[in-house]
C-alpha positions, -999 to 999 in steps of 0.1 A, spaced: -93 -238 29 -87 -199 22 -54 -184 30 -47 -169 61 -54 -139 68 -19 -123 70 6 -111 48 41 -114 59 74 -105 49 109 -126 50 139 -113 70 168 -115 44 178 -120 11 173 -155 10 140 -178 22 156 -198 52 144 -234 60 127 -224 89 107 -197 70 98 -218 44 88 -248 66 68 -219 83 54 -203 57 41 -236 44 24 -245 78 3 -213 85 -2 -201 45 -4 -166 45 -22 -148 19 12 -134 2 40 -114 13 59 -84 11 93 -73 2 121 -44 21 152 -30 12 171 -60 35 152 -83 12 167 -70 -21 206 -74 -39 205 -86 -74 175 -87 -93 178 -122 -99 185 -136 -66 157 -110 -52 134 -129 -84 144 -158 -67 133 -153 -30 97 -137 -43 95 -172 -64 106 -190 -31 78 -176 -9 54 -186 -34 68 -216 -39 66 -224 2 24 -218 -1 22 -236 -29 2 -209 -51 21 -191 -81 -8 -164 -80 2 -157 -41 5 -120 -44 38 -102 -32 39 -67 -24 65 -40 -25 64 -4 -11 80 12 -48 67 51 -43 92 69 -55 115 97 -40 135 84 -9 101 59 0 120 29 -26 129 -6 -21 142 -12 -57 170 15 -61 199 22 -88 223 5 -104 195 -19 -110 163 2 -110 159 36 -119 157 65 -97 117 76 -99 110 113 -86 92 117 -56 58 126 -55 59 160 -46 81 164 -78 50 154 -104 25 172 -79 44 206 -82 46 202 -124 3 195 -115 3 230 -102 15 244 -130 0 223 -161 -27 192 -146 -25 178 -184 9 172 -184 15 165 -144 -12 134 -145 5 123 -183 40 123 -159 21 107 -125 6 78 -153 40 72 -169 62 74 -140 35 44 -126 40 26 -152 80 25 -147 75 17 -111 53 -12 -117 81 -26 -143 106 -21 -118 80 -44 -93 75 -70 -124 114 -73 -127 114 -92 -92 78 -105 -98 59 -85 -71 27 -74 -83 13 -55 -55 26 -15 -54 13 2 -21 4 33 -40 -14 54 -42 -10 79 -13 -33 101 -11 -28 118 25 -34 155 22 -5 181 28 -14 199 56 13 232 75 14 205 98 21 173 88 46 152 100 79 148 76 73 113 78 47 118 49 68 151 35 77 145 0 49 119 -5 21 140 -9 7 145 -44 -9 186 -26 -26 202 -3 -61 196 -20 -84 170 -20 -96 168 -57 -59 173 -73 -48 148 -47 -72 123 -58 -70 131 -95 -31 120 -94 -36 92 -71 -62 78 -99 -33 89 -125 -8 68 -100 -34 39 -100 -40 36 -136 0 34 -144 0 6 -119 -28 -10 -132 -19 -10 -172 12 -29 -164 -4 -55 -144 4 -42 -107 -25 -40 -82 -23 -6 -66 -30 -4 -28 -49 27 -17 -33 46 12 -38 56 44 -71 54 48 -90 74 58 -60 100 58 -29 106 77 -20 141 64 -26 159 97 -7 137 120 19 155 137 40 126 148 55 92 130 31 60 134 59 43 134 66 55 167 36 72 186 -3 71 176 -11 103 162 -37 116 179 -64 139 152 -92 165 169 -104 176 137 -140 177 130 -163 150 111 -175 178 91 -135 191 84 -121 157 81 -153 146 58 -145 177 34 -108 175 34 -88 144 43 -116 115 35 -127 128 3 -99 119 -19 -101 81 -7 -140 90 -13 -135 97 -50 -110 66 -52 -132 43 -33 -133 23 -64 -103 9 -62 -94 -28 -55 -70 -26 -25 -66 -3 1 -46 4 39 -55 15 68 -39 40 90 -30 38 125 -48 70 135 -72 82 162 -97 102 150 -116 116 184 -146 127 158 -149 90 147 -136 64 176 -117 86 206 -107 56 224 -93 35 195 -66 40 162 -87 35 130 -70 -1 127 -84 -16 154 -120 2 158 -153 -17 143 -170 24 142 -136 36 119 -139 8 99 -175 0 95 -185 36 98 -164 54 76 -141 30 57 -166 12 45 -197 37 52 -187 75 43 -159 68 19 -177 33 3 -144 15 1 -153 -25 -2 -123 -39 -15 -94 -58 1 -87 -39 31 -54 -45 52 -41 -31 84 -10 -8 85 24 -29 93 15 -42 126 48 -38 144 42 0 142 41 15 178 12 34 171 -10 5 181 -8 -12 216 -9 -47 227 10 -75 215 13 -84 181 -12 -110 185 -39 -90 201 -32 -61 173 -39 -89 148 -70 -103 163 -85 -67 170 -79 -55 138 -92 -87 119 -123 -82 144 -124 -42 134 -133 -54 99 -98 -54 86 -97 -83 57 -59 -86 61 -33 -82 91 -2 -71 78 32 -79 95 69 -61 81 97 -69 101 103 -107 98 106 -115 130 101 -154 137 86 -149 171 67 -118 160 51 -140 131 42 -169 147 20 -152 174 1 -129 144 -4 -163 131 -16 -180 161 -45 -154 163 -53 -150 133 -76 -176 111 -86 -182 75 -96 -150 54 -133 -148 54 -158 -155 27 -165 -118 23 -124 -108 24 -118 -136 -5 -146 -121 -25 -132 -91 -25 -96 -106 -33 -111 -131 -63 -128 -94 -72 -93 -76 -72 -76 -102 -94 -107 -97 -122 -104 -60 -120 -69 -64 -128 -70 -87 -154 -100 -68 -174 -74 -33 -170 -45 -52 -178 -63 -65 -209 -76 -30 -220 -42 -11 -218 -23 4 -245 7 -3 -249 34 19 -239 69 1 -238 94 9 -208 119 27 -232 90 50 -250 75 53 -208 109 69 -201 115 89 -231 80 106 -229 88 113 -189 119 132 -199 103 155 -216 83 161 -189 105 162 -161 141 167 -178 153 162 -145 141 128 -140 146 115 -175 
C-alpha cells in the first residue's frame, strides 16, 4: 500500500514510544524537522534515523526548513551561519554573475548542513516577490522585487540543492509576496488582478514550474477563488497551480496548523487533499493534532506517487551529473564573494 498522505513532524529531540508506535501504524510519507527537534548533530542524526526506522523505509524523505538568514533550524556551533537571502539578492543587483555563483554555493552549504542530520528535503526555494507591502514575515527572504531575477536565483538556489543530493521544495505557490499579514496567524486576503498577479507574482513559479516539489500558500486570491485560501480550493489548485503556472510535481499544503485556514485539522487535511494537494503537511507535533490529520487522510494517490517516484529520478540523474565542489572549496569561493559571510 502507498504511504499516507501526510508528512509529520516529531515533538522533541528524541522519537518517544508513543510516536514511534504511531508513526508505524498510520505510515506517513516522511517527516520534518524544527529547531525543538535539533541538539547535537549526532543525537539529531539519530531521531531522523528513528523516524525512518518507525515506517520501515530508509528512503522515507525528511525535510528541514534550512533558508538561511534568521529562517534556520541547524544553527552554529555546529552549522554555519548562511546569509539570508536578501544578502545574495542585493550582490544580484549589483553583479547577476557573481550573485547566482554565491546563491549556487551558499545551496550547496545548506544542503551539507541538511545531509549532516540526514534530511534530504530543503524547503527552498522562495520565490515570493518583494512588494512596499509585504508582510515582515517574508522580509529578508526575498531573493527582489522582480519576477525574472527572483526566479533566476531561486533556480541558482535549486541547483545548489540539487548537486548535493537535497530535493528542493518550491515556495509559496502561487506567491505570497503581497500579503500584508502572517499566515501563521490570519489568512491574507490578495485583491490584485489575474492579469497583475499572472505578470508579477505567478511568473517566477511559472519559469520554475519544472521543479520536482513544490508548497502551497495559504492565500486568498479574490481573482482566482474569493471564497477559499489557495490550499484548500480545487479552482487555485487545478486552475493555476497546475494550469497557468504548469507545476505537476509533488505538491504539499502549507503547515496545516497555520491559522490562516479554518476548520479543524482534520477537515483542513481532507479539503486540501480534495483541492488537489498531493501531500497534507502537519508541523507542530501535536499527538492529538496528528492523529485526526491521519484519521482523514488516506493513501497517497497513484498520480501523487508518480510524481514522488518522478522526484527521486530527477534527483538521482542531477545528483549523478554534478561537479564536484567540496564543502571547504564551497566555503572558500563564497568568501570571496561575500567577505562577510565567509
Amino acid at each position: 500500500m502507498n504511504p499516507r498522505a501526510v508528512i509529520f513532524a516529531p515533538a522533541g529531540l528524541d522519537l518517544t514510544v508513543n510516536e514511534r508506535a504511531f508513526f508505524r501504524e498510520v505510515d506517513p510519507l516522511g517527516f520534518i524537522i524544527f529547531t525543538r527537534n535539533v541538539s547535537t548533530p549526532e543525537r539529531t542524526r539519530r531521531l531522523v534515523d528513528d523516524m525512518r526506522a518507525a515506517v520501515g523505509r530508509a528512503e522515507a524523505p525528511v525535510l528541514i526548513d534550512q533558508e538561511g538568514g534568521r529562517v534556520v533550524r541547524l544553527r552554529p556551533p555546529f552549522w554555519r551561519k548562511a546569509p539570508p537571502a536578501t544578502v545574495i539578492g542585493e550582490l544580484y543587483r549589483r553583479d547577476p554573475e557573481r550573485g547566482l555563483e554565491a546563491m549556487r554555493l551558499n545551496s550547496r552549504l545548506l544542503a551539507a548542513d541538511c545531509a549532516s542530520i540526514g534530511a534530504d528535503v530543503d524547503c527552498l526555494p522562495m520565490v515570493d516577490i518583494d512588494f512596499p507591502e509585504t508582510h515582515s514575515i517574508i522580509g529578508e527572504r526575498v531573493y527582489g522585487d522582480r519576477p525574472e531575477p527572483v526566479a533566476a536565483l531561486g533556480r541558482a538556489a535549486a541547483d545548489g540543492l540539487l548537486d548535493e543530493g537535497v530535493m528542493p521544495v518550491l515556495k509559496h505557490i502561487p506567491g505570497h509576496g503581497r500579503a500584508t499579514v502572517d499566515s501563521h496567524l490570519d489568512l491574507p486576503h490578495i485583491k490584485t488582478s489575474r492579469e497583475e498577479l499572472e505578470r508579477t507574482d505567478f511568473l517566477p513559479f511559472k519559469l520554475l514550474a519544472d521543479l520536482p516539489w513544490g508548497m502551497t500558500g495559504h492565500l486568498l486570491f479574490d481573482a482566482v477563488d474569493a471564497d477559499l485560501p489557495i490550499t484548500v480550493s480545487a479552482r487555485g489548485v487545478k486552475d493555476v497551480i497546475r494550469g497557468h503556472i504548469g507545476f505537476d510535481g509533488l505538491l504539499l499544503s502549507d503547515d496545516l496548523s497555520m491559522e490562516a485556514l479554518g476548520g479543524t485539522l482534520g477537515e483542513r487535511a481532507q479539503r486540501a487533499i480534495a483541492a488537489g494537494c498531493d501531500i497534507a503537511l502537519h508541523c507542530n507535533g501535536n499527538m492529538a493534532e496528528m492523529k485526526e490529520i491521519a484519521s482523514h487522510t488516506g493513501p497517497m494517490s497513484e498520480a501523487a506517487m508518480r510524481r514522488f517516484e518522478a522526484g527521486r529520478a530527477y534527483l538521482a540523474g542531477r545528483r549523478a551529473a554534478a561537479g564536484a565542489v567540496g564543502p571547504a572549496e564551497a566555503r572558500r569561493r563564497l568568501a570571496e564573494l561575500l567577505p562577510e559571510w565567509g
